[in-house]
N, C-alpha and C positions, 0 to 999 in steps of 0.2 A: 504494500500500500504506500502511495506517495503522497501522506500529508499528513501534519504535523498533530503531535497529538495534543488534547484539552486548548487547542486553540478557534474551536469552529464551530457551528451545525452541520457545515457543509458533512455530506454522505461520507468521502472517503475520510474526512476528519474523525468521522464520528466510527466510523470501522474502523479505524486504526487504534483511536483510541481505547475502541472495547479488546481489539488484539491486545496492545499492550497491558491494560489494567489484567485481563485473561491472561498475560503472560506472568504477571506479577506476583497474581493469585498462589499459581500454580508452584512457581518459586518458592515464596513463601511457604505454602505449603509442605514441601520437598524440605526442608529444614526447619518445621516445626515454628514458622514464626507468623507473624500478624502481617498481613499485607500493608498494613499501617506504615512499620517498622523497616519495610522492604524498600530499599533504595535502588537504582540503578545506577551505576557508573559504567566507564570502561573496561575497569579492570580491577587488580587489587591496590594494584599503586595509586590509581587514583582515589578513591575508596581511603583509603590509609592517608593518604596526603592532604582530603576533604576533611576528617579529625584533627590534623596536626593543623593544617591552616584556619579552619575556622573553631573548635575547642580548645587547641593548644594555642590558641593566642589569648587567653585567659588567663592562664598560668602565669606566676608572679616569679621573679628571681628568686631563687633558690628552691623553687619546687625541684620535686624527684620525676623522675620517670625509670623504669626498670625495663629493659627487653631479654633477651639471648644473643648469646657470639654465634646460634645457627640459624639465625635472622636472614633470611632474603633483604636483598639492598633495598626493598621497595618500606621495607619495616625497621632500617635504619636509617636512612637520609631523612626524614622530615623530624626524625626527633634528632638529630644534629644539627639541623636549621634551629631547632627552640634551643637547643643544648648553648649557639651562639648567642643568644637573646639572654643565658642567665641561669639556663634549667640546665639543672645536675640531670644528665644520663649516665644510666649505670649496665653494667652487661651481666647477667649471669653465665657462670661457667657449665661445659659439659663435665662427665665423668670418661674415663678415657676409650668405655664405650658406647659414646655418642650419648649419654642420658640427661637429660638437664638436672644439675648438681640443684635438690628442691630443698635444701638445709641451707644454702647459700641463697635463694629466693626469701626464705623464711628471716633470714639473719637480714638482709638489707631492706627489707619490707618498713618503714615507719610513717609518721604523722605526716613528714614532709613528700610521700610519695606520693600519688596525682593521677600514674598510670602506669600500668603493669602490659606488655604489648607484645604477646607471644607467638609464635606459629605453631597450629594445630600438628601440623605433620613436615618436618624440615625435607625442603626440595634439594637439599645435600644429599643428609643422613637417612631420610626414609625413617628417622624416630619419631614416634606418635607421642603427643606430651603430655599429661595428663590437666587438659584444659580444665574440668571442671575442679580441681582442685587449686588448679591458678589463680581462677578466677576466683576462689569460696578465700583464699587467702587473701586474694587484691582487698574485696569486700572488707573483710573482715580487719585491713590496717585504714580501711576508709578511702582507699584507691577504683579509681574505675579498672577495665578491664578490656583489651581489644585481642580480638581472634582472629589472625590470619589463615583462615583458613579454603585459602585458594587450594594447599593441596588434596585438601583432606575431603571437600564438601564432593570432588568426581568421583572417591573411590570408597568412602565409608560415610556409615549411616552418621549423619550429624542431625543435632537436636538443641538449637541455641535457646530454648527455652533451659535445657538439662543444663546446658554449658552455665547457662546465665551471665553470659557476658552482655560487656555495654557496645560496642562496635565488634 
C-alpha cells in the first residue's frame, strides 16, 4: 500500500493504516505485550538510541548506568554519548565462560544507578542472560531496565511482561 499511515480518510490511507495497526497487534502479541507499548522503529539501534536521546537526556551528572562488555555497539555508543555529558557508565564483566559475572551486577547496583541495559542473548557468545532477574535486580536498586533483545525475540519464546522490563 502506498500511503501514509493515520494521516487521511483517503481509502489507501485508511488500508494501510489498518495493515499497520494489524501488524502491530500481532507483534505485540508474539511477545506478550500491549499494543499500546509496541513501538516501531528501524531496528534495534535505533530503538536503543530513541531511550538514550530522548530519556537519557534527563539524567543529571553523576547518574549511573550499568550495561555488559558483550554488548553489541548499538547498546554501547549512546550510553557513551551521556557517559560524555557526566553519567558514570559502568561494564559488567563475563566469567571466562562467557556468563555474565551477576555478583558483580549485584555489587555495582546502587541509589545513583538510573539504568541497567542488557542483551537478552549476546550476538558474540550465543549466552542467554538471565533477563528476568536483571531486571527484578534493576527494580529492586530503583533503576529502570532495557532488553536488547534483537537476538533473542527470532529464536526463543520471549515474554516482556515475565521479563518486566522498561525498554
Amino acid at each position: 500500500h502506498n500511503a501514509n499511515i493515520h494521516r487521511s480518510v483517503h481509502k489507501l490511507a485508511e488500508e494501510s493504516t489498518e495493515i499497520f495497526e494489524s501488524s502491530r497487534q500481532n507483534i505485540a502479541s508474539f511477545i506478550n505485550a500491549s499494543t499500546e507499548e509496541t513501538i516501531f522503529t528501524k531496528n534495534a539501534t535505533e530503538s536503543i538510541n530513541l531511550v538514550a536521546y530522548a530519556w537519557g537526556l534527563d539524567l543529571q551528572k553523576g547518574d549511573e548506568i550499568i550495561t555488559t562488555i558483550m554488548e553489541h555497539h548499538s547498546n554501547i555508543v549512546p550510553w557513551q554519548f551521556l557517559a560524555s555529558r557526566g553519567i558514570k557508565l559502568k561494564f559488567i564483566d563475563i566469567t571466562d565462560d562467557g556468563f555474565l559475572k551477576m555478583d558483580e551486577l549485584e555489587n555495582e547496583l546502587n541509589s545513583k544507578t538510573k539504568l541497567v541495559a542488557a542483551t537478552h542473548v549476546s550476538n558474540v557468545l550465543g549466552t542467554i542472560n538471565p533477563v528476568e532477574e536483571i531486571t527484578s535486580m534493576a527494580h529492586d536498586a530503583g533503576a529502570l531496565c532495557l532488553i536488547d533483545a534483537a537476538q533473542s525475540v527470532p529464536k526463543l519464546p520471549v515474554d516482556v511482561k515475565k521479563i518486566n522490563c522498561d525498554f
